[in-house]
C-alpha positions in Angstrom: -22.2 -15.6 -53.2 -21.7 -17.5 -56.2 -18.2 -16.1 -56.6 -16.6 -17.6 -53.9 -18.1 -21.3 -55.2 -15.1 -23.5 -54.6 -16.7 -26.5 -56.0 -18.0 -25.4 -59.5 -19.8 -27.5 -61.7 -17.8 -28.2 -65.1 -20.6 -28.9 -67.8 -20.9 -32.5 -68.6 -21.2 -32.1 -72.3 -17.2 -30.3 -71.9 -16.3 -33.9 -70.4 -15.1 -37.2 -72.0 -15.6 -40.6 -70.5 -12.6 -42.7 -71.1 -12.1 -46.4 -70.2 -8.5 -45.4 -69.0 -10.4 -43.0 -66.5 -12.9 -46.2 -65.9 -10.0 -48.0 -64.9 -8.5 -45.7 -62.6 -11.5 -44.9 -61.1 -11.9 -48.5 -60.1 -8.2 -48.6 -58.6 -9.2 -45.2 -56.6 -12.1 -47.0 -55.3 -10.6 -50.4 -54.2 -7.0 -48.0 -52.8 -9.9 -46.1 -50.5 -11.2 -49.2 -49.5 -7.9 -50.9 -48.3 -6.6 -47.7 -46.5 -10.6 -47.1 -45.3 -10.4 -50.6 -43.9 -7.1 -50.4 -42.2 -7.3 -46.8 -40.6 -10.7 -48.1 -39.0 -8.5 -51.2 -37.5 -6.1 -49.1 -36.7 -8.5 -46.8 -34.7 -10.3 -49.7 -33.2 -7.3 -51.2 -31.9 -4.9 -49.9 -28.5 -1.4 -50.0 -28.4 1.1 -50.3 -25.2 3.0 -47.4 -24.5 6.1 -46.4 -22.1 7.5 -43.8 -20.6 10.1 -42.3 -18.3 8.8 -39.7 -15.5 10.0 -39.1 -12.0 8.8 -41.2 -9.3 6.4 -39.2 -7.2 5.7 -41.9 -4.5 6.4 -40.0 -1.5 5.3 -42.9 1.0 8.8 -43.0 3.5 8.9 -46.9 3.8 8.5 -49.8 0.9 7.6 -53.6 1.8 10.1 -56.2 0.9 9.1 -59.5 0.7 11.2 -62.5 1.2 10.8 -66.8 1.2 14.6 -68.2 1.2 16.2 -71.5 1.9 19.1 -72.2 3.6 20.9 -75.4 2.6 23.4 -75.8 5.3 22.3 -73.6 7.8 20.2 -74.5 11.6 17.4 -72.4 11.8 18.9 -71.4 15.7 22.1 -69.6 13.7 20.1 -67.6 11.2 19.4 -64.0 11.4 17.8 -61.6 9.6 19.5 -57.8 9.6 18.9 -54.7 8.2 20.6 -51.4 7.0 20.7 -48.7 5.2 22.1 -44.7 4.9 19.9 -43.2 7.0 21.5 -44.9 10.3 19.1 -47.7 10.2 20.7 -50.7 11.8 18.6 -53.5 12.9 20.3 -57.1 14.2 18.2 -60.4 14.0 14.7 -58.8 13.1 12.1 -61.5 14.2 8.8 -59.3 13.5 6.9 -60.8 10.8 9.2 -63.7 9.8 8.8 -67.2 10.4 11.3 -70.2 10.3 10.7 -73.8 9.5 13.7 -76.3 10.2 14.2 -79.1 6.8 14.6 -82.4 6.1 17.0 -83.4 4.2 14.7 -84.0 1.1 14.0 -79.9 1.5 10.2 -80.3 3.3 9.0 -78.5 6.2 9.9 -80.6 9.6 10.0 -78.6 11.9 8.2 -75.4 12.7 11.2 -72.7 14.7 8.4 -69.9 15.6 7.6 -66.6 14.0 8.1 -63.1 15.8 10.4 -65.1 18.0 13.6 -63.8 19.9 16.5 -66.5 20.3 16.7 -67.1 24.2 20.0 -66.4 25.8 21.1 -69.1 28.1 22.2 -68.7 31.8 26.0 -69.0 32.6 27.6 -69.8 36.0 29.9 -67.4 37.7 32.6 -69.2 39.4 35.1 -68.3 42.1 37.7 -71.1 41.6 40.4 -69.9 39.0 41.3 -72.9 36.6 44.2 -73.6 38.2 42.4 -74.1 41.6 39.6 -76.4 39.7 42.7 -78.7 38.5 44.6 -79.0 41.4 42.8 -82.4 42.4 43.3 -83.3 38.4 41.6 -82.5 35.4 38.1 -84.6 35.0 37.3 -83.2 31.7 39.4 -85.5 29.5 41.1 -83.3 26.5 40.5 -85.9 23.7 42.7 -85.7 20.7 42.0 -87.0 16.7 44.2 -90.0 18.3 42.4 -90.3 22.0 38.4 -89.3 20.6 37.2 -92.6 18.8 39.0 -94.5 22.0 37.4 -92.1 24.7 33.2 -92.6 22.8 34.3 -96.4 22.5 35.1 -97.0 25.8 32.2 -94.4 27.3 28.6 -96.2 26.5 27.7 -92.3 27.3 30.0 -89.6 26.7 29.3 -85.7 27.1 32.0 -84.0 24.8 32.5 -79.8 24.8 34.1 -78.9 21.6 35.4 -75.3 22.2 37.3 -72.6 20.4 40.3 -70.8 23.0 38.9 -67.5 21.3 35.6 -67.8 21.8 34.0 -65.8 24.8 31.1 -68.2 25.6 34.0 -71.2 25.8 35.8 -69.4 28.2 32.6 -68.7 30.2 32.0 -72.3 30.3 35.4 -73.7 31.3 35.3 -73.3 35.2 31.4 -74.9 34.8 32.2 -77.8 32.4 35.2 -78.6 34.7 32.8 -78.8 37.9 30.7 -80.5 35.9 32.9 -82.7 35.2 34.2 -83.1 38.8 30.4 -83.6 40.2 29.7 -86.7 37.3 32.7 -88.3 38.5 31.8 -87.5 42.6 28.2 -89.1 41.8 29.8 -92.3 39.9 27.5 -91.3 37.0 28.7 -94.0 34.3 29.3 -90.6 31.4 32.6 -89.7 30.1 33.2 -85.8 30.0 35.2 -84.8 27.5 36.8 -81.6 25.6 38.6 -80.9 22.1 40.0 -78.2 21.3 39.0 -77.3 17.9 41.7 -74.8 17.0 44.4 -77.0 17.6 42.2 -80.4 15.6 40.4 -78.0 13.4 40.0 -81.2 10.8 38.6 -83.4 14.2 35.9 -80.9 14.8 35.2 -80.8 11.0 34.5 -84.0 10.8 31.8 -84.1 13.2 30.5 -80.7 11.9 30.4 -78.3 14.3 28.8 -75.3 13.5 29.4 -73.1 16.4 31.4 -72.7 20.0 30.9 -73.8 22.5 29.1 -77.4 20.9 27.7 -79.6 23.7 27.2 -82.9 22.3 25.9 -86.0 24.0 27.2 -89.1 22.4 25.7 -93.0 22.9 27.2 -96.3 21.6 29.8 -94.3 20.1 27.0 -92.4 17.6 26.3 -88.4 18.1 22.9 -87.8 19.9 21.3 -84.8 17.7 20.3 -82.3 18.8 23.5 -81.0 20.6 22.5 -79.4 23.7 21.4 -75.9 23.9 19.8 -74.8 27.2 21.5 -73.1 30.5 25.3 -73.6 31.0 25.4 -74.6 34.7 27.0 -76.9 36.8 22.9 -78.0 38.0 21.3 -78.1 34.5 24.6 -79.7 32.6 24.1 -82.7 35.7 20.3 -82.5 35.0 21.1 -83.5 31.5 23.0 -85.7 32.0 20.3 -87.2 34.6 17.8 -87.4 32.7 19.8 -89.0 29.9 20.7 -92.2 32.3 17.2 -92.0 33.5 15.7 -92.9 29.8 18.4 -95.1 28.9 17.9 -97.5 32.2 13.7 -97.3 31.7 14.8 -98.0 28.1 17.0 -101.1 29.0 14.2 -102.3 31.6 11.4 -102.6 29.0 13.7 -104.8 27.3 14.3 -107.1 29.5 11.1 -107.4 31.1 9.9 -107.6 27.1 12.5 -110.3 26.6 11.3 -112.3 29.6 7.4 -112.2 28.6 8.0 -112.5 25.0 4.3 -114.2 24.4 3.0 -111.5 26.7 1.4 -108.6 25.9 3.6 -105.8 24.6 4.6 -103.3 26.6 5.1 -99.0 25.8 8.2 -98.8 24.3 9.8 -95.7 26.7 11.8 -92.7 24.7 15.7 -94.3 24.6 16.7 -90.8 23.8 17.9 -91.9 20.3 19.3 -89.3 17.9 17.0 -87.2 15.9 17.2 -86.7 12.3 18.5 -82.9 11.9 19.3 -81.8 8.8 20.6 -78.1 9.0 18.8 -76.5 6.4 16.1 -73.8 7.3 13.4 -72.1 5.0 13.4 -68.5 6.5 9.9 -66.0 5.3 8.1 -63.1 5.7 8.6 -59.5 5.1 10.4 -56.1 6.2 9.2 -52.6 6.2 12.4 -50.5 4.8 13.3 -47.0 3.7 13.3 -46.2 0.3 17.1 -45.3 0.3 19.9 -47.6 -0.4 20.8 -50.4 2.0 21.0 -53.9 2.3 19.6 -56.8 4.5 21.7 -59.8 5.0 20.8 -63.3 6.0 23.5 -64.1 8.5 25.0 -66.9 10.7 25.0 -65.5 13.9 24.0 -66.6 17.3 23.3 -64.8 20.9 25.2 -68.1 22.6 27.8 -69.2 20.2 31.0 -67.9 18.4 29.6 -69.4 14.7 32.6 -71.6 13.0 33.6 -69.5 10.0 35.0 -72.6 8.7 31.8 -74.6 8.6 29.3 -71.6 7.7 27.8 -72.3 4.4 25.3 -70.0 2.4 24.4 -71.5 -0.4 20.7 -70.7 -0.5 18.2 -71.0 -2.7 15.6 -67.3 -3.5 12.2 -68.9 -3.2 10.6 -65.7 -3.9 11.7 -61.6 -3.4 10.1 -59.0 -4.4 8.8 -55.7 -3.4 5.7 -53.7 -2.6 2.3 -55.7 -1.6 2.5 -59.0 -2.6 1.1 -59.7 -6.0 2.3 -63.3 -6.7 3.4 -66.6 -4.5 0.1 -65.7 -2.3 -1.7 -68.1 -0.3 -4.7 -69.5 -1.5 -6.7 -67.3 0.9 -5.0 -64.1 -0.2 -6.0 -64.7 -3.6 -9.7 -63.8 -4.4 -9.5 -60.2 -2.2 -10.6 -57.3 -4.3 -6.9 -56.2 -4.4 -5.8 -59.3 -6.1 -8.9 -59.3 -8.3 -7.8 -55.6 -9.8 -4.6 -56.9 -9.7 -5.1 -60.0 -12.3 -7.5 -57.9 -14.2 -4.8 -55.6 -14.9 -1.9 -58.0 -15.4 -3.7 -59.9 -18.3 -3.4 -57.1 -20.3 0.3 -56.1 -20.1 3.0 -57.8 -22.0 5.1 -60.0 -20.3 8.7 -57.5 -20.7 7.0 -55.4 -18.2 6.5 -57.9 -15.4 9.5 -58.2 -14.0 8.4 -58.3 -10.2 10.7 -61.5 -9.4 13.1 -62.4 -11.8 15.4 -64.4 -9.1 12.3 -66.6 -7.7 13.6 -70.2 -7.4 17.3 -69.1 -8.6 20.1 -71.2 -6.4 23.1 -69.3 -5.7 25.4 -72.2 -4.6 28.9 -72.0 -3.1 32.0 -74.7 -3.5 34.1 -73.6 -1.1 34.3 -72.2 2.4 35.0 -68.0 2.8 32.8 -67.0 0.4 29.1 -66.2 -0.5 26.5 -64.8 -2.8 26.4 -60.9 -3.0 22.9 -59.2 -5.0 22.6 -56.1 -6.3 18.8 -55.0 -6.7 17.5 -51.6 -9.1 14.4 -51.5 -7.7 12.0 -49.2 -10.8 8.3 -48.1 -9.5 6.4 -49.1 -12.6 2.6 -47.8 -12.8 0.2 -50.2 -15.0 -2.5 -48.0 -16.6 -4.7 -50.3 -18.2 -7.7 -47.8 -18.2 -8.6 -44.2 -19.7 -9.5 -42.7 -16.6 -8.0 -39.5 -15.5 -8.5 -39.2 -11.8 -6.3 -37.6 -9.9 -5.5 -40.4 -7.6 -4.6 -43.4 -9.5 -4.8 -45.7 -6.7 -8.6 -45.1 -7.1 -8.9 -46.3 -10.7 -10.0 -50.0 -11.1 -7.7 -50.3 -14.0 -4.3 -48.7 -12.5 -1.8 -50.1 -10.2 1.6 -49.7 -8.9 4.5 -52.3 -8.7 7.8 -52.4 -8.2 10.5 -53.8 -11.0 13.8 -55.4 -10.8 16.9 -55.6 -12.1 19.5 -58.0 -10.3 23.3 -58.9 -10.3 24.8 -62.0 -8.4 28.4 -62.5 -7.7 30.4 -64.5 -5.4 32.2 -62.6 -2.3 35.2 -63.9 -0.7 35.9 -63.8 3.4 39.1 -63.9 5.5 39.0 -66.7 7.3 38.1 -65.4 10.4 35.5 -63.3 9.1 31.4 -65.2 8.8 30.0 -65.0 5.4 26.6 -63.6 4.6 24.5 -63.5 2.0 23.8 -60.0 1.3 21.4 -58.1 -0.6 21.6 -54.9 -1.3 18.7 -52.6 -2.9 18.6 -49.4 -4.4 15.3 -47.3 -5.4 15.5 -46.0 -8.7 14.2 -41.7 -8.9 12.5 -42.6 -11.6 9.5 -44.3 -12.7 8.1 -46.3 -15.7 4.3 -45.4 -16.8 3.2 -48.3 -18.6 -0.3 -47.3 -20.4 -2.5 -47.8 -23.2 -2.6 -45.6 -25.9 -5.2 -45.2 -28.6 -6.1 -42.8 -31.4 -8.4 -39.8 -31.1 -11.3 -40.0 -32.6 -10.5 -36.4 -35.0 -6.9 -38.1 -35.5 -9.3 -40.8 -37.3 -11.5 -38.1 -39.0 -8.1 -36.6 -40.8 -6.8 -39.4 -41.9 -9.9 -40.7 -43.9 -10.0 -37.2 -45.3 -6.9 -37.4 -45.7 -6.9 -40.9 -47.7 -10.1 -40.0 -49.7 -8.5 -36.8 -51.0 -5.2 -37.8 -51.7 -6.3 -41.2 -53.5 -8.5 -39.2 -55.4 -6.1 -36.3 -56.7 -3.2 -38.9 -56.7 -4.9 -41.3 -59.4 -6.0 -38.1 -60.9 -2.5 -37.1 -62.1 -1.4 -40.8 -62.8 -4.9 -40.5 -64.9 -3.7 -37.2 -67.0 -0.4 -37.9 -67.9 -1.6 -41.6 -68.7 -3.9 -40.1 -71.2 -1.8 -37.4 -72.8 1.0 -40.3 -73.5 -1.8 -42.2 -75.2 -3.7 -39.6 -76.7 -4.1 -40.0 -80.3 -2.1 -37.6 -82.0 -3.9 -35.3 -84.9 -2.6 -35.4 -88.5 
């Protein structure tokens, strides 16, 4: 046995003690302890790691979720669509999205309804051809740039249909707004009906921004009555209108006087007058959208089941209050925010760095436009990103209370230019990525920890060993 002794014992009277070797001995010592130190730190302490792997989500649909804001858009002319390759084309999607009309200071006035369908108004089918309806004269007034201020100046009420020759819900309405027009005056009804052509005085109509063909606009005192008028388009519900309009006006002018003739009295209810309402068209538009994960798009839109929209007047500057995709991890609702999902969720987020958490980079981004014809285009990568924070190895890492999945993006704005006869949109357009990013923690093995400390003790040791030996041969004493 004692032939294959690897560590032999040199006798300690054939040694020298030097205090070079002292020395080096104490620099082996405090080199061990600085590596010692640091490889244990080293050990102790986690690192973030990435990498690349194919994306083996195999869930058909993804959530997208959306909060925008329309600057200079009525909530009744936006609409949500969706496509993409696999055939997928969806118009004005109302499930799960909610509308709120705006102020003109950007707050909440106005709630439009959520999982709600835009109504389509009645029309009147009418024998009489045009010509017929004119052959007594025509009591719709065509009004001019020159002939409108005149016309709502001499009219204390005036009913005015601003109409496109192109547009199929005008030409619907012509025989009605003409028999309208013809039962006012039978009546003596103290309105003036009116028409402009807004092709022919495009600038007339853009000057009292109209949005959309046919507009039905009730004006008083020479000032616009907002909001225009937007229910059924028949001869019976136009004179209805117009009824009821009179009707507030004269309880409106009564209170006055009998006010005005009792002024130490007590006051009376002042009646509705029918005044103008504050309407700012801008419109906050939210919720979310089950899609494919394949490429497509969905566009916010100005678009109407009634009206031929006014390319020339459609503006889509908007502002991305939030988008992003999978389950909602930020933006929540204060009652969304303490579930056990969104508790995993935070306890997971603290710990990665903040170049991985780009779930939103275009949240409260304004993508303005100048000029009519055009609007914003995106382009969305989305990346599946999986956030292992833990050392579990399950199988199923949806299971782990340290591992989640999210969704990344990467985004690209630019501005897209229209014919004019063409509505803009503003578009966004998604693509899945095949791959995914794993995001995880990484430390050392515990035997990768053993080695090196073996490592360090040995090789100090037989480093300072050699630096020791050819020290002390160069300063040997040399015999005589």
């Amino acid at each position: 046995m004692a032939s294959v002794d690897f560590y032999r014992r040199v006798p300690k009277d054939l040694t020298e003690a030097t205090s070079l070797g002292a020395f080096m001995s104490l620099c082996a010592i405090a080199v061990m302890g600085i590596l010692f130190l640091s490889e244990t730190l080293a050990f102790a302490r986690t690192i973030m790691g990435t990498s690349i792997a194919l994306d083996e989500n195999d869930q058909p649909q993804i959530r997208l979720n959306f909060n925008m804001t329309l600057m200079d858009l009525h909530c009744d002319y936006v609409s949500v669509d969706v496509w993409d390759t696999l055939g997928t084309n969806r118009q004005n999607v109302t499930k799960n999205i909610e509308k709120w009309q705006l102020d003109e200071s950007g707050q909440r006035r106005i709630f439009s309804g959520r999982n709600r369908e835009q109504r389509e108004v009645v029309h009147e089918e009418h024998e009489e051809t045009m010509e017929e309806l004119h052959e007594d004269g025509e009591q719709a007034v065509e009004l001019t740039p020159d002939t409108f201020q005149n016309f709502i100046e001499s009219h204390e009420m005036a009913f005015i249909d601003m109409y496109a020759p192109w547009c199929i819900w005008c030409q619907r309405l012509h025989p009605t707004w003409e028999k309208f027009a013809e039962d006012v005056h039978k009546l003596g009804m103290p309105v003036g009906i009116g028409k402009v052509n807004c092709v022919t005085h495009a600038q007339l109509c853009k000057d009292q921004r109209v949005m959309a063909f046919p507009t039905l606009r009730w004006y008083k005192e020479k000032n616009a009555i907002l909001p225009d008028y937007k229910q059924d388009r028949t001869v019976a519900a136009l004179t209805a209108f117009a009824k009821r309009k009179l009707e507030m006006e004269q309880k409106y002018k009564d209170w006055e006087s009998k006010n005005a003739q009792n002024p130490g009295g007590k006051a009376r209810t002042k009646p509705f007058a029918g005044d103008s309402r504050p309407e700012h068209p801008g419109c906050q538009v939210s919720g979310h959208l089950m899609v494919n994960r394949v490429p497509g798009n969905f566009h916010i839109e100005a678009k109407s089941k009634n009206h031929n929209l006014n390319a020339a007047m459609t503006n889509l500057t908007h502002r991305v209050n939030h988008l992003s995709f999978g389950e909602p991890i930020t933006a929540l609702q204060k009652h969304m925010e303490n579930t056990p999902f969104m508790r995993k969720v935070k306890r997971v987020l603290k710990q990665v760095p903040d170049e991985h958490k780009q779930f939103n980079p275009m949240d409260m981004k304004v993508y303005p436009t100048s000029k009519f014809h055009q609007a914003y285009h995106h382009y969305i990568k989305v990346v599946s990103t999986h956030l292992n924070m833990g050392s579990s190895t399950r199988a199923d890492p949806s299971n782990d209370v340290n591992s989640i999945t999210v969704y990344q993006m990467l985004e690209q704005s630019q501005i897209v230019f229209y014919d004019e006869v063409n509505v803009p949109e503003a578009r966004f357009s998604y693509d899945m990525s095949p791959m995914s990013v794993v995001v995880q923690k990484e430390g050392r093995k515990w035997y990768d920890y053993l080695t090196s400390l073996c490592a360090i003790i040995g090789g100090t040791f037989t480093t300072l060993g050699l630096i020791d030996a050819t020290l002390y041969k160069v300063f040997k004493p040399k015999k005589l």
